[in-house]
C-alpha positions in Angstrom: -40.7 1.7 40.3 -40.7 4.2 37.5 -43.7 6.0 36.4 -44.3 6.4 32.6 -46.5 8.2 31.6 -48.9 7.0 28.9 -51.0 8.6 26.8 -54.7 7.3 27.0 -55.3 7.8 23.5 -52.4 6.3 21.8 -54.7 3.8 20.4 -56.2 6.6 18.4 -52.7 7.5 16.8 -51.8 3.7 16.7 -55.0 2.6 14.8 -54.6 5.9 12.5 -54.9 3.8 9.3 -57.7 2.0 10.6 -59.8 5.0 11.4 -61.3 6.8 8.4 -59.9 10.3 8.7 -61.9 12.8 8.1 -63.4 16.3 9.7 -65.8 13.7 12.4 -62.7 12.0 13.3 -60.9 14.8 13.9 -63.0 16.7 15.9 -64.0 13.5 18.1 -60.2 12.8 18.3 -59.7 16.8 19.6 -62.8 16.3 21.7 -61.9 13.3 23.6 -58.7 15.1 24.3 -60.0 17.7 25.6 -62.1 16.1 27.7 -59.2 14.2 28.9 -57.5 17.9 30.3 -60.7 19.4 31.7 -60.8 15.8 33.8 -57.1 16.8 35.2 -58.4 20.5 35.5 -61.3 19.2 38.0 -58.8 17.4 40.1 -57.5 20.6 40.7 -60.4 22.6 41.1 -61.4 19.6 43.6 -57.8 20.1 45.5 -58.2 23.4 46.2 -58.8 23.7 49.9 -61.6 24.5 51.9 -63.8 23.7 49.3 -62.7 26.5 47.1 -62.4 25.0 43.9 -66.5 23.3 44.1 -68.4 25.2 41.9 -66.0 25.4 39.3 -64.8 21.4 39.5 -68.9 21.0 39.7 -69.3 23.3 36.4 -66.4 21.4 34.1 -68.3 17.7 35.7 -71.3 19.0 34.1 -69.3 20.3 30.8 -67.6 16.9 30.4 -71.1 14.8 30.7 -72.4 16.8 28.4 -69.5 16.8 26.2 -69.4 12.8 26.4 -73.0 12.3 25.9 -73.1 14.5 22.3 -69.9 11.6 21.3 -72.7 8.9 22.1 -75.3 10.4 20.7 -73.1 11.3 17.4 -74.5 14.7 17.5 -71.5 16.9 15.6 -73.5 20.2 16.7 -73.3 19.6 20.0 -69.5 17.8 19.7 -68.3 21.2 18.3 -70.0 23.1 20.9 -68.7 21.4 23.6 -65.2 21.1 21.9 -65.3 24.8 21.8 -66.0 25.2 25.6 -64.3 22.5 26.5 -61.2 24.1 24.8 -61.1 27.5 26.9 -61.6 26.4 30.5 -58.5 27.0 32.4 
């Protein structure tokens, strides 16, 4: 069994002419990317053992609700803001 791995937003870059680009698009598009990476960083925040890695895998789960809920709510402010965080947690 081989393992590929896929991107889980290809159908943003496959639907490309469907979506109407512009500046909400793209910062949704970099958001829900970023989102994506902060997810893998909490898995390893959460693998750290002893429970070392808690607080800061509990700080990003709070980050990335927060982040998701300004995409449902359409709120650009707050998609920006969370974009920016969301963009330096390592």
């Amino acid at each position: 069994m081989t393992s590929t791995t896929e991107d889980p937003l290809d159908f943003l870059d496959n639907n490309a002419n469907k979506i109407q680009n512009s500046a909400q698009t793209d910062l949704i598009q970099q958001l829900l990317y970023e989102i994506i990476r902060v997810k893998e960083l909490i898995k390893y925040y959460e693998s750290i053992p002893n429970g070392g890695g808690q607080l800061g895998a509990s700080i990003l789960n709070e980050l990335v609700s927060e982040a998701y809920s300004s995409l449902v709510n359409y709120d650009i402010i707050l998609m920006k803001k969370y974009y920016d965080l969301l963009l330096n947690c390592d």
